[in-house]
C-alpha positions in Angstrom: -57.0 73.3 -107.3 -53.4 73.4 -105.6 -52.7 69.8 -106.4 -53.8 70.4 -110.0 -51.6 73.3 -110.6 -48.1 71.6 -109.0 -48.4 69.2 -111.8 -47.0 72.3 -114.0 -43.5 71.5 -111.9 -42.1 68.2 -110.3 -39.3 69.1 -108.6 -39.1 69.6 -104.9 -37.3 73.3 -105.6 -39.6 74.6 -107.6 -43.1 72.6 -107.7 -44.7 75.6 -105.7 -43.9 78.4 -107.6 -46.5 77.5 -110.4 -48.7 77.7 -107.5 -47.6 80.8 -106.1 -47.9 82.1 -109.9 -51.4 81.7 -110.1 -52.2 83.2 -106.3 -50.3 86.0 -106.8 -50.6 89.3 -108.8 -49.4 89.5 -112.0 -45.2 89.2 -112.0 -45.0 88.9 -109.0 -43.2 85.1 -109.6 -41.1 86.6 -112.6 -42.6 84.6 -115.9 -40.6 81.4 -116.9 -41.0 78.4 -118.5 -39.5 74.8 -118.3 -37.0 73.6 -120.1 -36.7 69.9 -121.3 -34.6 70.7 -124.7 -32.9 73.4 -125.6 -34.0 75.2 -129.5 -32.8 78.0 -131.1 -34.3 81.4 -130.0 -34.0 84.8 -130.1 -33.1 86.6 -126.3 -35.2 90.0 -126.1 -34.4 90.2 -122.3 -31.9 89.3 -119.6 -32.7 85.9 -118.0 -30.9 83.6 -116.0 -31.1 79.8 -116.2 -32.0 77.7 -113.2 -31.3 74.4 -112.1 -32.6 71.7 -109.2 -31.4 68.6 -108.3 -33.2 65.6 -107.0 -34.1 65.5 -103.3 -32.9 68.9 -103.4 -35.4 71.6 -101.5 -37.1 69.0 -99.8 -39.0 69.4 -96.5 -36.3 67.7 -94.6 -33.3 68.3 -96.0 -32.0 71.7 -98.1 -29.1 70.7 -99.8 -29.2 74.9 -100.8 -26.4 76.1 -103.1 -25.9 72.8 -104.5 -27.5 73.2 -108.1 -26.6 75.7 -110.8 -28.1 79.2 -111.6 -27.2 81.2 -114.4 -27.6 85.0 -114.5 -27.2 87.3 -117.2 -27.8 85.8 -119.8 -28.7 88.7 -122.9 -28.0 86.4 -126.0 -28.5 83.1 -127.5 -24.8 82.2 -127.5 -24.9 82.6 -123.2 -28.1 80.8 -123.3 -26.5 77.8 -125.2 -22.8 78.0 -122.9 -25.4 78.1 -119.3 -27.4 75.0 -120.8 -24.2 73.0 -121.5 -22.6 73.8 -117.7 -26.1 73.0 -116.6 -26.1 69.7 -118.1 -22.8 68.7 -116.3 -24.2 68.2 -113.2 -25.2 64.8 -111.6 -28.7 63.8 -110.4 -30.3 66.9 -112.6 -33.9 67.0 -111.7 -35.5 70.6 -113.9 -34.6 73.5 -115.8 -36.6 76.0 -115.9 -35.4 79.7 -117.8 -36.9 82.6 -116.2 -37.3 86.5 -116.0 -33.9 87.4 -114.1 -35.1 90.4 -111.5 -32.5 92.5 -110.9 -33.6 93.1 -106.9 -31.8 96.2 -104.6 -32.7 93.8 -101.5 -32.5 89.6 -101.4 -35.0 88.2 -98.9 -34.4 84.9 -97.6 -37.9 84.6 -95.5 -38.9 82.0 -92.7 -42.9 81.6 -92.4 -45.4 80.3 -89.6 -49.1 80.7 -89.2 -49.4 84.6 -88.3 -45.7 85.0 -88.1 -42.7 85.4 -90.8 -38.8 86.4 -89.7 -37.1 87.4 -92.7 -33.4 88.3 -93.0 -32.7 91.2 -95.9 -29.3 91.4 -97.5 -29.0 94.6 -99.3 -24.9 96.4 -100.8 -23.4 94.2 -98.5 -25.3 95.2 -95.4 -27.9 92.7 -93.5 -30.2 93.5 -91.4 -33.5 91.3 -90.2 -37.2 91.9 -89.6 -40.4 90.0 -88.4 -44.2 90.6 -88.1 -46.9 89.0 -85.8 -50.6 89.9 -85.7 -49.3 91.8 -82.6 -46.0 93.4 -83.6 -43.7 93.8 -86.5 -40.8 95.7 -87.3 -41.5 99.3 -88.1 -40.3 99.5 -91.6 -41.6 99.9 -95.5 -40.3 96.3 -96.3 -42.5 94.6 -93.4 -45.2 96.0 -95.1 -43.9 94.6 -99.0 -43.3 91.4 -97.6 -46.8 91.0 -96.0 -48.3 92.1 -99.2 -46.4 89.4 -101.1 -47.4 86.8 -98.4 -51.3 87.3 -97.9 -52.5 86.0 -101.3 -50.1 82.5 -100.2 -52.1 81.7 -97.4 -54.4 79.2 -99.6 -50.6 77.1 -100.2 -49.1 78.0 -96.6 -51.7 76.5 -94.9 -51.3 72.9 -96.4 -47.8 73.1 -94.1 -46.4 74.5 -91.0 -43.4 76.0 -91.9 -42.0 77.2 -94.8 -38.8 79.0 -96.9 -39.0 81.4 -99.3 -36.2 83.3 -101.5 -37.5 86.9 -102.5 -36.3 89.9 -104.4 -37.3 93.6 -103.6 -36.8 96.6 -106.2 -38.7 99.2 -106.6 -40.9 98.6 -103.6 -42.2 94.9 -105.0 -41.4 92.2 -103.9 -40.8 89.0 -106.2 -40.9 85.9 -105.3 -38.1 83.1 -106.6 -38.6 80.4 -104.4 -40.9 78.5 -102.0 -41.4 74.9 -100.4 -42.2 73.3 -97.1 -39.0 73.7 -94.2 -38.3 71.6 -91.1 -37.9 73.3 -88.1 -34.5 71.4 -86.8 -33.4 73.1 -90.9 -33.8 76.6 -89.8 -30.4 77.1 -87.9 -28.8 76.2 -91.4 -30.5 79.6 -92.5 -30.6 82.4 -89.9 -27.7 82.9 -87.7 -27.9 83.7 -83.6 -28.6 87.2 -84.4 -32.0 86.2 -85.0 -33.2 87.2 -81.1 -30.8 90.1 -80.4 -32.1 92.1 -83.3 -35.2 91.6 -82.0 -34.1 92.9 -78.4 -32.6 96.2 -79.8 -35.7 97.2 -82.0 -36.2 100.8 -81.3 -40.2 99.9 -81.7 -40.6 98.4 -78.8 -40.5 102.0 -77.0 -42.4 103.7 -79.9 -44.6 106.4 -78.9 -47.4 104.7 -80.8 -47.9 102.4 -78.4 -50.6 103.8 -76.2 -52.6 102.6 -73.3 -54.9 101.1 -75.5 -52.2 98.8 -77.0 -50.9 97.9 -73.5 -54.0 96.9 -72.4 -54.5 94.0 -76.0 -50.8 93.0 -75.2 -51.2 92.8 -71.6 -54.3 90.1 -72.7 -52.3 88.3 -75.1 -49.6 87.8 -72.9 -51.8 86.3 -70.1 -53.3 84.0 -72.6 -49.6 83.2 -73.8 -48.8 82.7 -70.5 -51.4 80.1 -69.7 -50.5 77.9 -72.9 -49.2 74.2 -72.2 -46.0 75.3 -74.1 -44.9 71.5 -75.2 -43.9 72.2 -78.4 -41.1 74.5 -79.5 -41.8 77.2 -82.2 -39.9 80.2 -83.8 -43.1 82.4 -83.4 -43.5 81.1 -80.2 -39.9 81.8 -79.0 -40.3 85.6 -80.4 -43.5 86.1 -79.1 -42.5 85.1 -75.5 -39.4 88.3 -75.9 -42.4 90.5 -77.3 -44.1 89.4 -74.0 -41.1 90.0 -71.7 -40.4 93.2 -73.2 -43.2 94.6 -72.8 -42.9 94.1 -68.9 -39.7 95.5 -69.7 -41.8 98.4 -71.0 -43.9 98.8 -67.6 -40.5 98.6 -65.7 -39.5 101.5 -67.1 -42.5 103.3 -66.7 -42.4 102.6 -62.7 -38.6 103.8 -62.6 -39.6 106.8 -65.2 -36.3 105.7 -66.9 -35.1 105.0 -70.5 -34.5 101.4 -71.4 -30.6 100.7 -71.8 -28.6 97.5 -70.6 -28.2 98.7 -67.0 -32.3 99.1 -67.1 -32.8 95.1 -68.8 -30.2 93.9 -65.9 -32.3 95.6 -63.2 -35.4 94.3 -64.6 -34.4 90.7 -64.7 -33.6 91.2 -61.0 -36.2 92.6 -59.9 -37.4 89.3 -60.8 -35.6 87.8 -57.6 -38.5 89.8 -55.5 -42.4 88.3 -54.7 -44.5 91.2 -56.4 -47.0 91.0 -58.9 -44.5 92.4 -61.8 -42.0 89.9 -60.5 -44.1 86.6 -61.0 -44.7 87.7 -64.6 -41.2 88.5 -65.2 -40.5 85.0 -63.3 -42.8 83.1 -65.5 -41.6 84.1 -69.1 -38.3 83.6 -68.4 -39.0 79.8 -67.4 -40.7 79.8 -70.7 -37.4 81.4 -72.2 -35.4 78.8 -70.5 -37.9 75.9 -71.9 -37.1 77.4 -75.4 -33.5 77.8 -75.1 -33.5 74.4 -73.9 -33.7 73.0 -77.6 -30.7 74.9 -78.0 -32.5 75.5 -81.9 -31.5 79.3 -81.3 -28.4 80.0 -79.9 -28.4 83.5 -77.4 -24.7 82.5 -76.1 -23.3 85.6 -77.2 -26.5 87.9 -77.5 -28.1 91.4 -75.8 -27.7 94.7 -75.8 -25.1 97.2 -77.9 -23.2 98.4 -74.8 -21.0 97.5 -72.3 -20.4 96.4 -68.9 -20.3 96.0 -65.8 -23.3 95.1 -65.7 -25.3 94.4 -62.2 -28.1 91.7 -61.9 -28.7 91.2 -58.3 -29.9 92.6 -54.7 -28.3 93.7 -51.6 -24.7 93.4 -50.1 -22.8 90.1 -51.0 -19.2 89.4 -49.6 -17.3 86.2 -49.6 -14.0 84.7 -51.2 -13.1 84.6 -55.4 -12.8 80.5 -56.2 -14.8 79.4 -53.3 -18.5 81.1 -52.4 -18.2 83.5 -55.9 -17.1 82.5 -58.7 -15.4 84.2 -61.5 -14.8 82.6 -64.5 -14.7 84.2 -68.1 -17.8 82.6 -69.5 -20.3 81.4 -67.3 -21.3 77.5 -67.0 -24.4 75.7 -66.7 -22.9 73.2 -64.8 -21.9 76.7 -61.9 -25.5 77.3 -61.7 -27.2 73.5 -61.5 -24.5 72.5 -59.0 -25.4 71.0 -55.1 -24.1 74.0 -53.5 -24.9 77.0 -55.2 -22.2 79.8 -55.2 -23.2 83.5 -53.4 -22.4 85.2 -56.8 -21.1 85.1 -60.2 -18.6 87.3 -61.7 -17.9 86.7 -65.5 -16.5 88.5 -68.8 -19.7 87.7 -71.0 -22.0 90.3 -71.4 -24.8 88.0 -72.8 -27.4 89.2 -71.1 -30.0 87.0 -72.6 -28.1 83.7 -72.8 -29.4 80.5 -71.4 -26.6 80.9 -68.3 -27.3 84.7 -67.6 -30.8 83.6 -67.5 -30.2 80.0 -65.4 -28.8 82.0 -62.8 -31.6 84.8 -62.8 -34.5 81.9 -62.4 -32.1 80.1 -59.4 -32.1 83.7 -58.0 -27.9 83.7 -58.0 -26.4 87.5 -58.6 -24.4 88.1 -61.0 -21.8 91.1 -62.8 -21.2 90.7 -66.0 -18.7 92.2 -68.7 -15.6 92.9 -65.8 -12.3 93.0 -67.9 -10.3 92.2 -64.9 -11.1 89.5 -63.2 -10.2 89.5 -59.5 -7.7 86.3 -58.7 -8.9 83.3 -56.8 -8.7 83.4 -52.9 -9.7 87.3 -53.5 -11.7 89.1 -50.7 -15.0 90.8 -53.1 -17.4 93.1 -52.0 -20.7 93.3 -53.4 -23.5 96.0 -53.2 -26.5 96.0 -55.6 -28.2 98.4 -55.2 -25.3 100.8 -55.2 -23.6 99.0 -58.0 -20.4 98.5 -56.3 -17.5 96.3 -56.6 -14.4 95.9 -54.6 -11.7 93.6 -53.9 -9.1 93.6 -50.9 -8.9 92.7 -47.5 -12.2 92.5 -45.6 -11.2 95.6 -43.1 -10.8 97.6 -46.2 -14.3 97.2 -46.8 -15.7 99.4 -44.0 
């Protein structure tokens, strides 16, 4: 039944939604119809003209923004002037004239088998949301978006991944766009900020989470845990953070503290210690550093809101700035992998969840993040922990 009803489109960019039109509720793909030739007609509603391009939307390679759309169009006159640009372009592949929607929210939607990240643009703001079977973002559009994406399944499970371009007004969703995405594409679409608003949803400490939640995630993450992780996924990427936070959770239930950036930095060093909490922490963040390894998402620059310093380490350190701690203003893989590996790190960033913050966590180096003044090489620096202290000077001013 699929492959019967794509014959209603041919191109690449939109071959699917006469699919999608027939799994959906009614309107939910805004009506249209495909042009070949344009006749004379008369315009009883605001439409917009769209255009694709050969090879364009195809699974392994966008080409996005590179064809015409035309909005706005409320007579015959537009109608004719958007045909005419439309038939400028080069390597023209359809028209098709359509229902124009106009939405409060645009959706530009990644999908995986029990997992979507979306990113909703909305008067100029942007903010982004996810669900899993486990977790989703706590919010009415979630719940619109799954709605839209349920009745799909019989299309999204011919492929692995795919795109889709959405509209939201008046709490429906509408659907503009679908087809099949490469995962090496999806960098061109979301930006880093992918993972950090992950990191500062407020649902993670929701109240609703009782102990009969902790308990299912607790067995999800074990089964997580005990994957051959070979291949490198988006869902599997978020699911490993919705894994590590919520050890992040039971952290701050044993310190009876509020989560905050000082509270993530003493719960990745706690990792440095040989308890049971410890080897978890330990073992999804060398599943974190697997990930970041494909450098697909970049966490350079990501973490939490606030500021530094911030301490991730344990016990008293002392030495010299330049020769057994190093202070730099970003810090470098090359610092952590070297022969001989320096006593401490001292560095400007504030990426708490970047691939060096978390190199150096995993090879058990301490580090303070986010000092604006960097202490000057051949420096005496005095280090303490577990009191969160930080000096500089000569050794006798220490005691």
């Amino acid at each position: 039944m699929v492959l019967e009803l794509i014959m209603g489109l041919t191109s690449e960019k939109f071959k699917y939604l006469w699919v999608a039109k027939n799994l959906l509720p009614f309107e939910s793909v805004p009506e249209f119809e495909v042009l070949k030739t344009l006749s004379a007609r008369k315009v009883h509603e605001r439409l917009i003209l769209r255009s694709s391009l050969k090879q364009e939307a195809s699974k392994g390679q966008l080409l996005c923004g590179k064809s015409l759309s035309i909005s706005g169009i409320d007579s015959w006159h537009k109608l004719q002037q958007a045909w005419n640009d439309i038939q400028k372009q080069t390597d023209l592949d359809e028209i098709i004239l359509q229902r124009e929607i106009q939405y409060v929210s645009h959706v530009t939607l990644f999908w995986e088998k029990d997992f979507f990240f979306a990113e909703l643009k909305s008067m100029g703001q942007k903010h982004f949301l996810y669900w899993t079977p486990l977790v989703q973002s706590l919010c009415e559009e979630t719940k619109i978006l799954r709605q839209l994406v349920l009745p799909l399944q019989l299309l999204l499970e011919k492929e692995d991944s795919w795109l889709m371009e959405i509209g939201i007004k008046d709490k429906k969703a509408y659907l503009f766009q679908l087809h099949p995405i490469e995962l090496e594409l999806v960098t061109q679409i979301f930006s880093s900020e992918m993972i950090s608003k992950i990191v500062s949803s407020r649902m993670r400490f929701s109240k609703s989470q009782g102990l009969w939640s902790l308990l299912k995630t607790e067995w999800k993450a074990r089964k997580f845990r005990n994957k051959n992780h070979q291949e490198i996924k988006p869902s599997s990427i978020f699911m490993n953070w919705e894994y590590l936070f919520h050890y992040f959770r039971f952290f701050c239930m044993m310190k009876r503290s509020q989560p905050s950036q000082q509270m993530f930095a003493d719960f990745l060093a706690f990792s440095f210690q040989n308890r049971w909490l410890s080897r978890l922490i330990k073992k999804h963040l060398d599943v974190a550093q697997f990930f970041l390894k494909d450098k697909m998402i970049n966490l350079t620059k990501t973490g939490f809101d606030t500021h530094g310093p911030i301490f991730i380490g344990k016990g008293i350190i002392q030495g010299i700035a330049g020769k057994d701690i190093i202070v730099c203003e970003e810090i470098s893989l090359s610092i952590i992998y070297q022969k001989d590996k320096p006593l401490a790190i001292i560095s400007k960033e504030i990426g708490l969840l970047s691939h060096p913050v978390l190199a150096s966590v995993e090879n058990g180096i301490s580090i303070i993040l986010g000092i604006e003044n960097l202490p000057c090489e051949g420096e005496s620096i005095f280090l303490d922990f577990d009191q969160r202290v930080f000096r500089t000077g000569s050794v006798s001013s220490f005691f």
